[in-house]
Chimera marker file (.cmm) of the C-alpha trace (Angstrom):
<marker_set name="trace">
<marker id="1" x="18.519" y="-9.172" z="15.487" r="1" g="1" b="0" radius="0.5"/>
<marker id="2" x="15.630" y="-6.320" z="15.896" r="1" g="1" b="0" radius="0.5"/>
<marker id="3" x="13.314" y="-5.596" z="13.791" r="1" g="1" b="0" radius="0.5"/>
<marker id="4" x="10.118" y="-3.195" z="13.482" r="1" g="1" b="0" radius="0.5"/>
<marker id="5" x="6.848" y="-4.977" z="11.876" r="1" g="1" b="0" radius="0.5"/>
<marker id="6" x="4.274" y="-3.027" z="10.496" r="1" g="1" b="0" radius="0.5"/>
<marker id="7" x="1.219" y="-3.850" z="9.006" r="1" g="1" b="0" radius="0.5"/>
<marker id="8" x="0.570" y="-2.291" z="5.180" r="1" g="1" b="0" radius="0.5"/>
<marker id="9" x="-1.739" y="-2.417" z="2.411" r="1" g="1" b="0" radius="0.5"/>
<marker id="10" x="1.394" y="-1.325" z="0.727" r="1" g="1" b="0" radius="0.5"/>
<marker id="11" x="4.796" y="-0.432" z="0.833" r="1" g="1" b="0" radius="0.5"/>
<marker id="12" x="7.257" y="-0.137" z="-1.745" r="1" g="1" b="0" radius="0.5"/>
<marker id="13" x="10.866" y="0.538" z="-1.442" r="1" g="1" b="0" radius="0.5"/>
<marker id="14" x="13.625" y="2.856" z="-3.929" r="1" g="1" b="0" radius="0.5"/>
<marker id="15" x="16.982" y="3.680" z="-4.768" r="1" g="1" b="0" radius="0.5"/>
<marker id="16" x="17.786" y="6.943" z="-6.976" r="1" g="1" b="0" radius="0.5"/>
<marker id="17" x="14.260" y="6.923" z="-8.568" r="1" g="1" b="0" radius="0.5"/>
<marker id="18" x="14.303" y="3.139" z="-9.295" r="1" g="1" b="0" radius="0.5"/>
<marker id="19" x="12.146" y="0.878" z="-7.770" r="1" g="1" b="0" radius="0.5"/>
<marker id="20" x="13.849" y="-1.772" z="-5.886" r="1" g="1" b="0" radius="0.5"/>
<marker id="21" x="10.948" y="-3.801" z="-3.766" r="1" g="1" b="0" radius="0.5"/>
<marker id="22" x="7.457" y="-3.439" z="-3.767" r="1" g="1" b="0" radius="0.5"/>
<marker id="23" x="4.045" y="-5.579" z="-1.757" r="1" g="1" b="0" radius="0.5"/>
<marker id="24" x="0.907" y="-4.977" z="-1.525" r="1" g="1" b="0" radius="0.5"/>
<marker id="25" x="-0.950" y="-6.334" z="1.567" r="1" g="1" b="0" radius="0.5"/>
<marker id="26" x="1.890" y="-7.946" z="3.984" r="1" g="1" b="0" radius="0.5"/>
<marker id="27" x="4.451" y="-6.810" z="6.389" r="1" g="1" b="0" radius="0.5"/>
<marker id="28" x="7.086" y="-4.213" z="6.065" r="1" g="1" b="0" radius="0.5"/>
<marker id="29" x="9.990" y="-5.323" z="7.877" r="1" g="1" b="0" radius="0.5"/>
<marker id="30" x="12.518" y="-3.190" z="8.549" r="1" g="1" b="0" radius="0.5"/>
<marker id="31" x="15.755" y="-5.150" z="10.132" r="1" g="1" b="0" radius="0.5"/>
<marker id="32" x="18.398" y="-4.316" z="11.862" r="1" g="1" b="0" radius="0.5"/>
<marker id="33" x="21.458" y="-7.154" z="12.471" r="1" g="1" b="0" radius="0.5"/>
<marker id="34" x="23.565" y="-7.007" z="15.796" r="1" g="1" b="0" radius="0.5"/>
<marker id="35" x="26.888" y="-8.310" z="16.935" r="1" g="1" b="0" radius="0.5"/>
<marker id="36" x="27.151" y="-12.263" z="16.915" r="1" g="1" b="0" radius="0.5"/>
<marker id="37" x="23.669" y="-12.740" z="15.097" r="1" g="1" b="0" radius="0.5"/>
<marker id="38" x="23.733" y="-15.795" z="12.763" r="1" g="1" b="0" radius="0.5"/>
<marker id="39" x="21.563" y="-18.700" z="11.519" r="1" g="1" b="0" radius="0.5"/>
<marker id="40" x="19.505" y="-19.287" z="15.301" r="1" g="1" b="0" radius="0.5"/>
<marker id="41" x="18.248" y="-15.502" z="14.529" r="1" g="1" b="0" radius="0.5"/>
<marker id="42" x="17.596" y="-15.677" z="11.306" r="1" g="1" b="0" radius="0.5"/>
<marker id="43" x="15.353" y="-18.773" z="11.699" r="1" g="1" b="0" radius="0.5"/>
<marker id="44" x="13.641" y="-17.330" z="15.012" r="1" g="1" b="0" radius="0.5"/>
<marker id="45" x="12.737" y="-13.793" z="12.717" r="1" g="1" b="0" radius="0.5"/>
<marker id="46" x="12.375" y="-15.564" z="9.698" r="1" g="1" b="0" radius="0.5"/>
<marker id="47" x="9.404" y="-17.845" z="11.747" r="1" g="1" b="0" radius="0.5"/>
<marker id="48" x="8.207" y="-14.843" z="13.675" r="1" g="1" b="0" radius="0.5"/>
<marker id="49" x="7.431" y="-13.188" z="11.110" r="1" g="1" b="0" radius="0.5"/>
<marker id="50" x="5.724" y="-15.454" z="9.182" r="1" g="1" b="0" radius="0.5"/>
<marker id="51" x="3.367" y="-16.684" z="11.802" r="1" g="1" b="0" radius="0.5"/>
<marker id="52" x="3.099" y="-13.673" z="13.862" r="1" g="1" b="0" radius="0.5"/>
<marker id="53" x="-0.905" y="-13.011" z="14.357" r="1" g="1" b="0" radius="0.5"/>
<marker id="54" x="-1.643" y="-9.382" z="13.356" r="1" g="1" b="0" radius="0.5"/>
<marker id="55" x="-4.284" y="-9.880" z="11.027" r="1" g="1" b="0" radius="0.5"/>
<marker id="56" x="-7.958" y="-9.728" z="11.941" r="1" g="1" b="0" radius="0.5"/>
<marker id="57" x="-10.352" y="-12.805" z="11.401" r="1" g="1" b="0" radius="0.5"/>
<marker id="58" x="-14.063" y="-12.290" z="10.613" r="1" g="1" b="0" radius="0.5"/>
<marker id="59" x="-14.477" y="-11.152" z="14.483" r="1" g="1" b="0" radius="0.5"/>
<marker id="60" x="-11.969" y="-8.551" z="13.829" r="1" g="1" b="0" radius="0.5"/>
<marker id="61" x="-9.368" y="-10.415" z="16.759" r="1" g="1" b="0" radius="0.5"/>
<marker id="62" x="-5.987" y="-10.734" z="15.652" r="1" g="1" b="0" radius="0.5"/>
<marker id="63" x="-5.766" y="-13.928" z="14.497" r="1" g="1" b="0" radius="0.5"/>
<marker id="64" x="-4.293" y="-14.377" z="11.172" r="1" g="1" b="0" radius="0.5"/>
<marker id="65" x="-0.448" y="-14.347" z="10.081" r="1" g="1" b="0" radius="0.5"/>
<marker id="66" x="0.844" y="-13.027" z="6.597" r="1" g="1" b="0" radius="0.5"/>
<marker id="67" x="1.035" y="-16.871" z="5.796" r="1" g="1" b="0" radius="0.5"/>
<marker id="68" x="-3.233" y="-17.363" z="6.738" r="1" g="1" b="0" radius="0.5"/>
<marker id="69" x="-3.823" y="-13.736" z="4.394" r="1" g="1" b="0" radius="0.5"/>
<marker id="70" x="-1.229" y="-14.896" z="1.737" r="1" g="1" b="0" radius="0.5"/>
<marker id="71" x="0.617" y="-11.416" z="2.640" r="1" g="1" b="0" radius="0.5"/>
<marker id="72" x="4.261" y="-10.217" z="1.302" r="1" g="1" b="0" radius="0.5"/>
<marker id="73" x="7.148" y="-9.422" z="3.252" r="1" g="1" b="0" radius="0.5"/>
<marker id="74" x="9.116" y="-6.161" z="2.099" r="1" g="1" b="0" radius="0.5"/>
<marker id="75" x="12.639" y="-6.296" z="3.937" r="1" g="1" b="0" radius="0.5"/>
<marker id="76" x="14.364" y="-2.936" z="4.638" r="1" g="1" b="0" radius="0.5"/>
<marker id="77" x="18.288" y="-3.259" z="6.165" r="1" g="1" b="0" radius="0.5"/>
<marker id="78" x="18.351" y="-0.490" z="8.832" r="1" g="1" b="0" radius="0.5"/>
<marker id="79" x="21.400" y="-0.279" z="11.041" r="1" g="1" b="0" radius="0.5"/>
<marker id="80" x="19.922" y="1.955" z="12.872" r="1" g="1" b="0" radius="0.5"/>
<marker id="81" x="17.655" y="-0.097" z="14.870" r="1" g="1" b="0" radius="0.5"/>
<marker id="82" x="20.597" y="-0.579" z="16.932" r="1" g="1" b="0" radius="0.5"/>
<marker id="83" x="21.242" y="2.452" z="17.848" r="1" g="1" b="0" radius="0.5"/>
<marker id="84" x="22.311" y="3.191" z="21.626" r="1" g="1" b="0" radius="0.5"/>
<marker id="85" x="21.017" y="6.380" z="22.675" r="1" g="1" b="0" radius="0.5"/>
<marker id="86" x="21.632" y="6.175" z="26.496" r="1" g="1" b="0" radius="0.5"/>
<marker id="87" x="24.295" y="8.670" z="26.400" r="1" g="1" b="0" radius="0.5"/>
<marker id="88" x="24.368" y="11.801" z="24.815" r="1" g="1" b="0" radius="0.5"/>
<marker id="89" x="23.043" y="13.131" z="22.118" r="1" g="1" b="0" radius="0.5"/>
<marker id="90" x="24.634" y="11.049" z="19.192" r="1" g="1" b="0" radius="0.5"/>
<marker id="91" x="23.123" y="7.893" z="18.823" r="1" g="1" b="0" radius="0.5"/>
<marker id="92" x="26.268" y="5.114" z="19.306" r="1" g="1" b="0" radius="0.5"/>
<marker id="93" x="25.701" y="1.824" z="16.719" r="1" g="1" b="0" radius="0.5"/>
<marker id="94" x="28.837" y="-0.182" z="18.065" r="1" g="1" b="0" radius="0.5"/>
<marker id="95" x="26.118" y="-3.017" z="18.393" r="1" g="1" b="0" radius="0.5"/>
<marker id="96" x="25.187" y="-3.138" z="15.270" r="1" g="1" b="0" radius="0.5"/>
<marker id="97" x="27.163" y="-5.978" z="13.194" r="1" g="1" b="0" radius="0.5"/>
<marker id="98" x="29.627" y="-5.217" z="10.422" r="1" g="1" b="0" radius="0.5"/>
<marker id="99" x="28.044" y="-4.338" z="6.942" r="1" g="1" b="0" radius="0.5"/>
<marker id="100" x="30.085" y="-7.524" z="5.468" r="1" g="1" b="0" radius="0.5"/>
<marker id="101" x="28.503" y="-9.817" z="8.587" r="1" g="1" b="0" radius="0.5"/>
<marker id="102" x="24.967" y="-7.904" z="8.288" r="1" g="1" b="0" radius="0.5"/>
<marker id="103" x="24.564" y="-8.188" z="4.244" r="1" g="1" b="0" radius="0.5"/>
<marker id="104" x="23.807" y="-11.748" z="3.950" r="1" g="1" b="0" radius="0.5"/>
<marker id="105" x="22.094" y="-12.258" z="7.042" r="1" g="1" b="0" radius="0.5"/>
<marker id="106" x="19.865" y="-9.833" z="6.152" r="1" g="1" b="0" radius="0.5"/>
<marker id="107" x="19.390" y="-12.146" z="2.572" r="1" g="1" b="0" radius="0.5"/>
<marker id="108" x="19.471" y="-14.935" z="4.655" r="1" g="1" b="0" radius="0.5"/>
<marker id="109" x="16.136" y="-13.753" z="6.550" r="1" g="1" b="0" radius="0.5"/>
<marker id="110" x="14.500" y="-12.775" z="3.069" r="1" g="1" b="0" radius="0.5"/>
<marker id="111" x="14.866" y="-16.515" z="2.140" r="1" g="1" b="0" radius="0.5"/>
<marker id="112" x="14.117" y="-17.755" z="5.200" r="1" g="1" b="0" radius="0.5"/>
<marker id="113" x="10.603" y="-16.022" z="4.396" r="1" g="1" b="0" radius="0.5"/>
<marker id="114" x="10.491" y="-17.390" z="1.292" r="1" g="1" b="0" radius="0.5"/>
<marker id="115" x="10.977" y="-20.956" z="2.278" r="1" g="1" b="0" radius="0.5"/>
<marker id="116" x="8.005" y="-20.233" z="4.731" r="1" g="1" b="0" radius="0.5"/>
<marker id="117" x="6.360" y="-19.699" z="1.577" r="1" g="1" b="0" radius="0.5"/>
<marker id="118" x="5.897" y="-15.995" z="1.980" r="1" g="1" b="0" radius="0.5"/>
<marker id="119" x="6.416" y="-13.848" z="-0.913" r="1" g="1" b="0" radius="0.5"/>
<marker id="120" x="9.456" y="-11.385" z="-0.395" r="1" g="1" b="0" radius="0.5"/>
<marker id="121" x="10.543" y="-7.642" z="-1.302" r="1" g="1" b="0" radius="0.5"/>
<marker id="122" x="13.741" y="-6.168" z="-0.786" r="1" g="1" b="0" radius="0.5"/>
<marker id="123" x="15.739" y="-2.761" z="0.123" r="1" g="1" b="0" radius="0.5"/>
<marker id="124" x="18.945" y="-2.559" z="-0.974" r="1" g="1" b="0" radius="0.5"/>
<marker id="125" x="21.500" y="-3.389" z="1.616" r="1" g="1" b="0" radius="0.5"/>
<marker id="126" x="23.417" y="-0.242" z="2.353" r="1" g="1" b="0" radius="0.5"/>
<marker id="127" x="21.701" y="2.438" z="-0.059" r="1" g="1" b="0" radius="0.5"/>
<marker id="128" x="20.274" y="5.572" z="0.906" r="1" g="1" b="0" radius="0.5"/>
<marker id="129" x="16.403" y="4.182" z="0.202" r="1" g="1" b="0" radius="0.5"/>
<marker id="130" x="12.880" y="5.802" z="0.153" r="1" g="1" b="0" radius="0.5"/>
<marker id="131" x="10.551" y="3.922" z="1.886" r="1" g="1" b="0" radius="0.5"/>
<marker id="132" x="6.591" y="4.381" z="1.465" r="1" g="1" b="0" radius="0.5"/>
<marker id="133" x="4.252" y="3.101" z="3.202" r="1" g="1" b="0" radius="0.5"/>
<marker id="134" x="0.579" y="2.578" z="4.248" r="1" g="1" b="0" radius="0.5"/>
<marker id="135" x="0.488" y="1.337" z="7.564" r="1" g="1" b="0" radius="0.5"/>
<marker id="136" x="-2.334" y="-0.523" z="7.943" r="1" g="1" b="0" radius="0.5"/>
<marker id="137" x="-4.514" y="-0.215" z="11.469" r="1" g="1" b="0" radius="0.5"/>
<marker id="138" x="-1.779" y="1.540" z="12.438" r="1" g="1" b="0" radius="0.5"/>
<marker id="139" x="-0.136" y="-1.747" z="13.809" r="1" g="1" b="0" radius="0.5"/>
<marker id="140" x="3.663" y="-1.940" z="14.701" r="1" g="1" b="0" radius="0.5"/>
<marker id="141" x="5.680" y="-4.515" z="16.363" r="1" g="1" b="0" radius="0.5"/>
<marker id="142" x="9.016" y="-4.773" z="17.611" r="1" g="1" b="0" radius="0.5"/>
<marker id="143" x="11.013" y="-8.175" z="17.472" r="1" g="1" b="0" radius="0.5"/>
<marker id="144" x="14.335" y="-8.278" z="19.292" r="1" g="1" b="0" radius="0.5"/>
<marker id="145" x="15.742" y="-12.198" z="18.925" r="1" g="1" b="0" radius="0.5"/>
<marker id="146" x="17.009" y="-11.493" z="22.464" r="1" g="1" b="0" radius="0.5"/>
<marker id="147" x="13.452" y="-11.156" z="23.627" r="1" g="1" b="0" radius="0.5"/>
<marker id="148" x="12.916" y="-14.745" z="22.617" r="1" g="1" b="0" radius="0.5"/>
<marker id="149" x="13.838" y="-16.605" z="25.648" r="1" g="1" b="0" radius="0.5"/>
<marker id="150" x="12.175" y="-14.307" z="27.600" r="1" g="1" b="0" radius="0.5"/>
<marker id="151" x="9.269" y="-15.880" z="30.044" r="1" g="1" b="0" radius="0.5"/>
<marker id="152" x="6.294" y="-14.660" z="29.582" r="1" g="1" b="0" radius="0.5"/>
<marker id="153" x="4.039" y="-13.023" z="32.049" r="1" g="1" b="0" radius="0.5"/>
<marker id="154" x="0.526" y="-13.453" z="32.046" r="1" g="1" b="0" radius="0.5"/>
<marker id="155" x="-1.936" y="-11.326" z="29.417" r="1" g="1" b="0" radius="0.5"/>
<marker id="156" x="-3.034" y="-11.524" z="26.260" r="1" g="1" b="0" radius="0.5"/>
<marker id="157" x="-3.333" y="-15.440" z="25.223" r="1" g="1" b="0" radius="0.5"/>
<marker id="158" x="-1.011" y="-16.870" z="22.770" r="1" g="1" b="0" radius="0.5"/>
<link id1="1" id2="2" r="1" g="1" b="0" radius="0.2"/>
<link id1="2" id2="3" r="1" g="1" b="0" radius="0.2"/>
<link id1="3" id2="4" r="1" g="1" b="0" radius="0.2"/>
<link id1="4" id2="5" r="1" g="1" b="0" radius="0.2"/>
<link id1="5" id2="6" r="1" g="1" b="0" radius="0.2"/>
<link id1="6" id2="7" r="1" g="1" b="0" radius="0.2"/>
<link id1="7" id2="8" r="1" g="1" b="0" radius="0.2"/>
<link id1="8" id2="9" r="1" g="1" b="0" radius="0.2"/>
<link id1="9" id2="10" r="1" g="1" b="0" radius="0.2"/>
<link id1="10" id2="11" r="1" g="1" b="0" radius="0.2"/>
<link id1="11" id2="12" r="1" g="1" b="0" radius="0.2"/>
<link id1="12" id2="13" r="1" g="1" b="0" radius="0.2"/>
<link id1="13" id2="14" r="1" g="1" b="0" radius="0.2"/>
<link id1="14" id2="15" r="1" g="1" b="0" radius="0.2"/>
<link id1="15" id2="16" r="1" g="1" b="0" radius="0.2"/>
<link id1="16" id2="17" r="1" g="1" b="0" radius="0.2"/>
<link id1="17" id2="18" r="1" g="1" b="0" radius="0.2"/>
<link id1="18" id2="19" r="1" g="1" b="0" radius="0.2"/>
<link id1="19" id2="20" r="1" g="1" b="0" radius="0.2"/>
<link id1="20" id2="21" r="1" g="1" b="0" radius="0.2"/>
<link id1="21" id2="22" r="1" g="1" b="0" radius="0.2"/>
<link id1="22" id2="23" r="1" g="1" b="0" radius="0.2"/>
<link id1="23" id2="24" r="1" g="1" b="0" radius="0.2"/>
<link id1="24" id2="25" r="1" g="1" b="0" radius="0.2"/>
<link id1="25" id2="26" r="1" g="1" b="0" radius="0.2"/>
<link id1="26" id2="27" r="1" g="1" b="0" radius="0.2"/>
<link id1="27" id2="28" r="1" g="1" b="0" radius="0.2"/>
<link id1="28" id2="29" r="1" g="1" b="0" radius="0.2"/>
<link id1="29" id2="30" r="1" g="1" b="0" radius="0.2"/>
<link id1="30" id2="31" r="1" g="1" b="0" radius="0.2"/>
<link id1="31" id2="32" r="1" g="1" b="0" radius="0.2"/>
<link id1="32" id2="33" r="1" g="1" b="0" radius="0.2"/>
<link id1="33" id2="34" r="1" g="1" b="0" radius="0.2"/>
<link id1="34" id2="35" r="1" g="1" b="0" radius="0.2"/>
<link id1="35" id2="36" r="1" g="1" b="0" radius="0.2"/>
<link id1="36" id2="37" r="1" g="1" b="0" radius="0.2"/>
<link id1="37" id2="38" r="1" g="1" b="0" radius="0.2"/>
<link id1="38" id2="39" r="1" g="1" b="0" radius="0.2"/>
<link id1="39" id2="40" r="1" g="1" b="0" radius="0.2"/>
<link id1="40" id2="41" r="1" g="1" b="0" radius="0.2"/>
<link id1="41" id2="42" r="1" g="1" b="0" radius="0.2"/>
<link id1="42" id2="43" r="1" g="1" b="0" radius="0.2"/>
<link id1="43" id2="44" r="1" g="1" b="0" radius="0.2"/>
<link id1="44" id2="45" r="1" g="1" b="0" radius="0.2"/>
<link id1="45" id2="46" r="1" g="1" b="0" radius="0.2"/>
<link id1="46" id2="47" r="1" g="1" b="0" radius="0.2"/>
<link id1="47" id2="48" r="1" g="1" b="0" radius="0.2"/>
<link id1="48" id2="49" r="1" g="1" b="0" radius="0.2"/>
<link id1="49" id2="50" r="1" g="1" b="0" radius="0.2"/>
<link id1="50" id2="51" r="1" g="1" b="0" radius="0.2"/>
<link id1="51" id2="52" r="1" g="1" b="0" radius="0.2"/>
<link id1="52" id2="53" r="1" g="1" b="0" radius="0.2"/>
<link id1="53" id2="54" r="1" g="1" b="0" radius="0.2"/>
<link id1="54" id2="55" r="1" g="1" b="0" radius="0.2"/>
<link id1="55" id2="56" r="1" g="1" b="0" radius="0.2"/>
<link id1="56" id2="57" r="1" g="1" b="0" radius="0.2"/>
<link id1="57" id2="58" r="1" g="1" b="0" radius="0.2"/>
<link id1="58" id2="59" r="1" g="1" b="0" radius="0.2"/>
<link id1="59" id2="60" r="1" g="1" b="0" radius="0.2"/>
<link id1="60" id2="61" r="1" g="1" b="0" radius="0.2"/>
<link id1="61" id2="62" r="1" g="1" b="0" radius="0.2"/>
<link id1="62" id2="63" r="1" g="1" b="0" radius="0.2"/>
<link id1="63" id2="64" r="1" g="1" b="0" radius="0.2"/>
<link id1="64" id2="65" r="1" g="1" b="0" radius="0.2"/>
<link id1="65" id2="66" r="1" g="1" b="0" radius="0.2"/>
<link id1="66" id2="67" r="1" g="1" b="0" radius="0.2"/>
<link id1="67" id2="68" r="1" g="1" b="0" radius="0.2"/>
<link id1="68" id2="69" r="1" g="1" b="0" radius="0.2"/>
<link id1="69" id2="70" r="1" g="1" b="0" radius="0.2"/>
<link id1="70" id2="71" r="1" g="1" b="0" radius="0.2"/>
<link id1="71" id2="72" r="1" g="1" b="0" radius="0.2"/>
<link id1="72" id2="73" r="1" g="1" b="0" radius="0.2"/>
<link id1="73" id2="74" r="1" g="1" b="0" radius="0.2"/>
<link id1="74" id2="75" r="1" g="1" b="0" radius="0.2"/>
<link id1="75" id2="76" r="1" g="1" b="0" radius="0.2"/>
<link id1="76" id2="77" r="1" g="1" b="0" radius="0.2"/>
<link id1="77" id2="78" r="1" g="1" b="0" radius="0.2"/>
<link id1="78" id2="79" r="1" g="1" b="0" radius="0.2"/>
<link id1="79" id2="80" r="1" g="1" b="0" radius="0.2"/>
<link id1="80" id2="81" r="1" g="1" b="0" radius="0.2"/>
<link id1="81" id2="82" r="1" g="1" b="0" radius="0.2"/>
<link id1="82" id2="83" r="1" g="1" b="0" radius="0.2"/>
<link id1="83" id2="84" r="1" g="1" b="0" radius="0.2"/>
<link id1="84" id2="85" r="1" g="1" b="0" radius="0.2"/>
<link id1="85" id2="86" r="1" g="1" b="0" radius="0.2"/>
<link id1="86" id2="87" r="1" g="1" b="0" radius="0.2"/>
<link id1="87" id2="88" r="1" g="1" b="0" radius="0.2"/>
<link id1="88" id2="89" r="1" g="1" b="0" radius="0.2"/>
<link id1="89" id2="90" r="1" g="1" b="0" radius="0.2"/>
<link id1="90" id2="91" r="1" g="1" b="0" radius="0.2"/>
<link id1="91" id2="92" r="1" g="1" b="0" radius="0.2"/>
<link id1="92" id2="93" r="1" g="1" b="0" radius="0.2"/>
<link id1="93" id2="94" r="1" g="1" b="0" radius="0.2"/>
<link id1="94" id2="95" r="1" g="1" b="0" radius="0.2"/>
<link id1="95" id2="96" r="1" g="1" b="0" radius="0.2"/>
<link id1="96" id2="97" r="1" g="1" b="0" radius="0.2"/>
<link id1="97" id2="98" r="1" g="1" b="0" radius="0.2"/>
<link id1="98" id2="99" r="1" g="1" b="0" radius="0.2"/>
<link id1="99" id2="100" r="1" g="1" b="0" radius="0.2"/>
<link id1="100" id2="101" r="1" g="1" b="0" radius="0.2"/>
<link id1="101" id2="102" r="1" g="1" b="0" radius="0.2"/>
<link id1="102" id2="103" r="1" g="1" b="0" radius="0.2"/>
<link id1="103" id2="104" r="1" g="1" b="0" radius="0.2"/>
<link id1="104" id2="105" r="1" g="1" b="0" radius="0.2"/>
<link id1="105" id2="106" r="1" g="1" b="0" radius="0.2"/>
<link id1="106" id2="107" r="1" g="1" b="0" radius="0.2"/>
<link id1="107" id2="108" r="1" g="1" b="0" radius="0.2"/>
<link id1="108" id2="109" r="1" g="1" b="0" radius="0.2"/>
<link id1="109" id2="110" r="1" g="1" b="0" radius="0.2"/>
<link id1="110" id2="111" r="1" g="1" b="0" radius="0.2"/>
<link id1="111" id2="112" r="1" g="1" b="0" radius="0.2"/>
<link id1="112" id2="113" r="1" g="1" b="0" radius="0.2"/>
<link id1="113" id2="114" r="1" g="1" b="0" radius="0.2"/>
<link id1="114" id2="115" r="1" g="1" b="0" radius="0.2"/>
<link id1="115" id2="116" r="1" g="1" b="0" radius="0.2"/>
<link id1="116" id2="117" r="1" g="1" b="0" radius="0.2"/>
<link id1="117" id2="118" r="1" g="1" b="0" radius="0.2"/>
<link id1="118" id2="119" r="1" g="1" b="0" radius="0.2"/>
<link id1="119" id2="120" r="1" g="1" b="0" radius="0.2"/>
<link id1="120" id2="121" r="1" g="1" b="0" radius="0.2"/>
<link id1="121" id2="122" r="1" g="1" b="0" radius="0.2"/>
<link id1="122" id2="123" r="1" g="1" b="0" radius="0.2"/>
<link id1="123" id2="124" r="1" g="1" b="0" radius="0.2"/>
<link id1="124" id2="125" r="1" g="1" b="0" radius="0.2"/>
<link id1="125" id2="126" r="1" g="1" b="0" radius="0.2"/>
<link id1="126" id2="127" r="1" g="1" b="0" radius="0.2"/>
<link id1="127" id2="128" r="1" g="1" b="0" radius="0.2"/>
<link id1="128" id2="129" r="1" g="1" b="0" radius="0.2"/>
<link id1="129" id2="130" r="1" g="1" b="0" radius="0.2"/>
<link id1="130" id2="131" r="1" g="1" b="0" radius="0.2"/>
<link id1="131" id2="132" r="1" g="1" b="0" radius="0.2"/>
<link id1="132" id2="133" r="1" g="1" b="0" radius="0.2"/>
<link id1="133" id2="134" r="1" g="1" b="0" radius="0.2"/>
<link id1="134" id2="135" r="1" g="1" b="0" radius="0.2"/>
<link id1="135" id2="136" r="1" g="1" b="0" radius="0.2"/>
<link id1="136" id2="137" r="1" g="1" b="0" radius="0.2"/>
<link id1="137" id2="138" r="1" g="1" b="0" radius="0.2"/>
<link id1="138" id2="139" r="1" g="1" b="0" radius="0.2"/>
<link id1="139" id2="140" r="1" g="1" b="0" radius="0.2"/>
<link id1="140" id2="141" r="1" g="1" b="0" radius="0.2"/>
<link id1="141" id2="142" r="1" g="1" b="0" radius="0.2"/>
<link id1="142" id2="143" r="1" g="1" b="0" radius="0.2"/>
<link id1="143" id2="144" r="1" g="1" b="0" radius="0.2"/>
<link id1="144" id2="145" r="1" g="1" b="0" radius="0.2"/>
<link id1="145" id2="146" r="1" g="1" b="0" radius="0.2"/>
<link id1="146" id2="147" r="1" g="1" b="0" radius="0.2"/>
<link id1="147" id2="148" r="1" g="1" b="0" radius="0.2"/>
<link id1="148" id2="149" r="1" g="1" b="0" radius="0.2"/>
<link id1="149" id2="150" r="1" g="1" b="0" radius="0.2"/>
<link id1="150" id2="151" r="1" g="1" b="0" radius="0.2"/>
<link id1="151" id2="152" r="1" g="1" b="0" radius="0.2"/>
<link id1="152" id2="153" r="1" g="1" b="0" radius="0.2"/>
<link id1="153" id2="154" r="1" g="1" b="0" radius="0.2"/>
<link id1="154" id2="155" r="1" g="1" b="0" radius="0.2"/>
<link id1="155" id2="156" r="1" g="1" b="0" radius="0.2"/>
<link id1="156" id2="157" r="1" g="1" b="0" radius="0.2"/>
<link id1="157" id2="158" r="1" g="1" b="0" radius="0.2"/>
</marker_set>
């Protein structure tokens, strides 16, 4: 499971003209679901999310999640954060899971969130969406749920 964090003051999400998601200050999260992901991602994003520090305290250090700023979570499917571009100049997304497998895992995240007690947008799986946003900083992240047993080496404390 990938996904690409940003940081908004808002960000709304539609679908021929109609609005399906919107948040005001909170994380944009656009996901992408790969090949034998399942309830171990979901849970790692889901938490990573959640508590992932990106918000500035008083000092202006990040030090606050979208649970400490009582921030939303707008999930966006996007397939294409799979994509292999090491050869050629198509982009390949044979890693990218099935739309029947990908669907409710990427549901399965959104209430994930919301059991963390974050307040949750949505795209909608598989439509051609508009996505607006205010990125906020700018600050982007990249998650990749095969970075998370990765050691980690030295720099910035936890």
């Amino acid at each position: 499971m990938r996904a690409v964090v940003q940081r908004v003051t808002s960000a709304r999400v539609t679908v021929e003209g109609i609005e399906t998601g919107a948040i005001s200050l909170g994380l944009l999260v656009y996901l992408g679901v790969a090949e034998g992901d399942g309830p171990a991602e979901v849970e790692w994003l889901a938490r990573k999310v959640a508590e992932l520090r990106i918000f500035e305290d008083a000092a202006g250090r990040f030090d606050r999640s979208l649970l400490d700023v009582g921030g939303a979570a707008l999930v966006v499917s996007q397939f294409t954060l799979l994509a292999d571009t090491r050869r050629g100049r198509r982009p390949s997304f044979t890693e990218a899971a099935r739309p029947e497998v990908a669907a409710p895992l990427v549901d399965a995240v959104a209430r994930a969130l919301e059991a963390l007690g974050v307040a949750v947008a949505v795209g909608r799986f598989g439509a051609h969406m508009l996505v607006e946003s205010v990125n906020d900083g700018p600050v982007t992240i990249l998650l990749d749920s095969a970075d998370r047993e990765r050691p980690r080496r030295g720099g910035a404390e936890a």
